[in-house]
C-alpha positions as CSV (number, residue, x, y, z in Angstrom):
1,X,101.9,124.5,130.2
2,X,99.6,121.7,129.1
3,X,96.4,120.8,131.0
4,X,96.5,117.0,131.6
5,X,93.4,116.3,129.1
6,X,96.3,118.2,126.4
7,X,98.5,115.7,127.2
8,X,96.5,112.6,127.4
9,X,95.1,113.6,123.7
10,X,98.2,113.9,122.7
11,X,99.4,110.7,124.3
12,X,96.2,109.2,122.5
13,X,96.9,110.0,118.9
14,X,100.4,109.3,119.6
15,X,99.9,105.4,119.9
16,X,97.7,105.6,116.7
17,X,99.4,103.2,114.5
18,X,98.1,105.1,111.7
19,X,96.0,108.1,111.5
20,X,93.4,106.8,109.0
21,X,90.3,109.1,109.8
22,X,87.9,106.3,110.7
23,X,90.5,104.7,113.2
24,X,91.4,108.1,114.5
25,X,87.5,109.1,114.5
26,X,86.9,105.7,116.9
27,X,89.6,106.1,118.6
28,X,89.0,109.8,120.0
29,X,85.1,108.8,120.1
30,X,85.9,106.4,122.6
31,X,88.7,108.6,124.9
32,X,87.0,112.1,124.4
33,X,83.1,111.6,123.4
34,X,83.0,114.5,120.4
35,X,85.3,113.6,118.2
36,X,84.5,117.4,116.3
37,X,85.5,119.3,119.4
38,X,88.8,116.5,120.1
39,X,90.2,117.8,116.4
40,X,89.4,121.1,117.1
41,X,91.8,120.9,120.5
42,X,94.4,118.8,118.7
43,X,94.3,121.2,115.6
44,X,95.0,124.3,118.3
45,X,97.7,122.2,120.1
46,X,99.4,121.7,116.7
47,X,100.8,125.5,117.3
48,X,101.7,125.4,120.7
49,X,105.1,125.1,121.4
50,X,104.3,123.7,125.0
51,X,103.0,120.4,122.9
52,X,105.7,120.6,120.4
53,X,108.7,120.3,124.1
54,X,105.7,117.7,125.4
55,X,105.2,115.1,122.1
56,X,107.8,116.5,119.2
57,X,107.2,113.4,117.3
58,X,103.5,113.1,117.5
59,X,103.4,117.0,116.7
60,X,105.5,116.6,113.8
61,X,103.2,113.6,112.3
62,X,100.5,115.6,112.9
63,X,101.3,118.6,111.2
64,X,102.7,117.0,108.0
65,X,99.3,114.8,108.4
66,X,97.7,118.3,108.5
67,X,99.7,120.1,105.4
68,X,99.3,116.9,102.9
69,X,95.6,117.0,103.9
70,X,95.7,120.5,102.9
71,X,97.5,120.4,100.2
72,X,95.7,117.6,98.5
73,X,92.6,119.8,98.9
74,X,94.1,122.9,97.2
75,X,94.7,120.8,94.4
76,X,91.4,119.6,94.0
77,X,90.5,122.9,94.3
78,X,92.9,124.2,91.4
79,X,92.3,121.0,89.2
């Protein structure tokens, strides 16, 4: 079961309009206070399937967010 400060970060990223780093980065600064330690936590919930029943679409975004990141920096990495 989430903990209510789960849920709120979820709630928070789930309003983002768009999940450019600096808007996100502001955004979670200004809710949570270390922005490091706020990805960290949403990067965990990302695999929970507690927060997958609580915010499917938020965890959905996020996780293709999280795989083209990834992906973009394999390449890079291959190139």
């Amino acid at each position: 079961m989430l903990q209510p400060s789960e849920q709120r970060l979820l709630d928070v990223v789930g309003q983002l309009p768009t999940l450019d780093e600096r808007v996100t980065a502001a955004r979670l600064h200004v809710e949570f206070g270390n922005v490091t330690r706020a990805w960290q936590r949403l990067n965990a919930l990302l695999e929970r399937e507690d927060a997958l029943a609580y915010a499917p679409a938020t965890v959905h975004r996020l996780r293709r967010y999280r795989d083209q990141r990834n992906a973009r920096r394999t390449t890079r990495r291959v190139a």
